[in-house]
N, C-alpha and C positions, 0 to 999 in steps of 0.2 A: 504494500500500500504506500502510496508517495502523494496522492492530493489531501489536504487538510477538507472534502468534501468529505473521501472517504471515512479519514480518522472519524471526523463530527458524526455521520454515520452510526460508526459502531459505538461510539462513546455514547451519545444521547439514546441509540435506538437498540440498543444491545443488552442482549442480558452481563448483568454483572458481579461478578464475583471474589470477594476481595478475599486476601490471604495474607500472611506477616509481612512477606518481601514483596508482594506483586499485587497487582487485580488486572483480571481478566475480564474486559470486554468484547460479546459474540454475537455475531449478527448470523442466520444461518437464511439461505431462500428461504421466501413461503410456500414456492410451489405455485403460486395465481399465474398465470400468464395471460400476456395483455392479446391484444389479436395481431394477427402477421403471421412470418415465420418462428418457430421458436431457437434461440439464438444456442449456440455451441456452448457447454458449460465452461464456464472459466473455475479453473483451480480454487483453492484456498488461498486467502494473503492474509497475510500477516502482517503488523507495526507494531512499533516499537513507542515508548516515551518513557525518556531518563531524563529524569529534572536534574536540576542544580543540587535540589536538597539530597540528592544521592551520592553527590561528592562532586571534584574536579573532574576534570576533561577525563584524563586516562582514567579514572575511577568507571566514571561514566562509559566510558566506551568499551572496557572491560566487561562491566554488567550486562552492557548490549550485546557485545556477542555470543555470553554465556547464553543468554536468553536465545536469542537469532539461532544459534545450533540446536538448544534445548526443541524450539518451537518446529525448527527443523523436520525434527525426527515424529513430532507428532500432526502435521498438517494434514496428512494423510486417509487421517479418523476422522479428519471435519468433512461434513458434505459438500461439493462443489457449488461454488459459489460463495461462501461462509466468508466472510471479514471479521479479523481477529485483531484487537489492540491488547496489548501486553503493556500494560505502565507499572513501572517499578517505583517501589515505594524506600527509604530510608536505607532501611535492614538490609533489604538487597548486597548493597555495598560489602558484606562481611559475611554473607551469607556462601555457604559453600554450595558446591554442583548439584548435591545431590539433597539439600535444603529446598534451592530454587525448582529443580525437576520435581519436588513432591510438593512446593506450592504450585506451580504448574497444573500440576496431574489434578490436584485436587479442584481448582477452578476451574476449567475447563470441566471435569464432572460437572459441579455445582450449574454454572453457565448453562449447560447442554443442558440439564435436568429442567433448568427454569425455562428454557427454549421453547422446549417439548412442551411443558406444564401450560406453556401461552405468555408468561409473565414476563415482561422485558428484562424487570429488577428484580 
């Protein structure tokens, strides 16, 4: 994901799920389709957002790619089409691999479940 239309998107219209280090914002299709042809599915995307309050630069950009690999390996499970923001929260910054991959895991549950349920938040 690269336009701030997308971000806003998943952020306002996404199920949400926060954890110690992260929250996970999920947008997944509804399935309506408008009239026409129906369009090629597009993959899973993913973003990113590391604030300041997660540290400097190289703190930050560290976070981000632990996360970018992390989300990597699970984009696969999300349905096509699905827009994913991943914001990392404080703790991130100290938080080890396999900390972050079980805050992960667990939002992305949460998320999907509240998806499914109908509920944004």
């Amino acid at each position: 994901m690269r336009t701030a239309d997308a971000f806003g998107r998943a952020v306002r219209g996404g199920a949400r799920a926060g954890r110690t280090t992260l929250v996970v914002h999920l947008v997944t299709p509804t399935g309506v389709q408008e009239d026409g042809p129906t369009p090629p599915p597009q993959p899973a995307a993913a973003g990113f957002v590391v604030s300041r309050a997660v540290g400097g630069a190289v703190v930050r950009n560290r976070v981000r790619r632990r996360l970018r690999h992390l989300v990597a390996d699970r984009l696969d499970v999300l349905p096509d089409g699905s827009e994913l923001v991943v914001r990392a929260l404080p703790p991130s910054a100290r938080a080890t691999t396999d900390e972050l991959a079980a805050d992960l895991d667990g939002g992305l549950r949460t998320a999907q479940r509240r998806r499914r349920a109908g509920g944004a938040r």
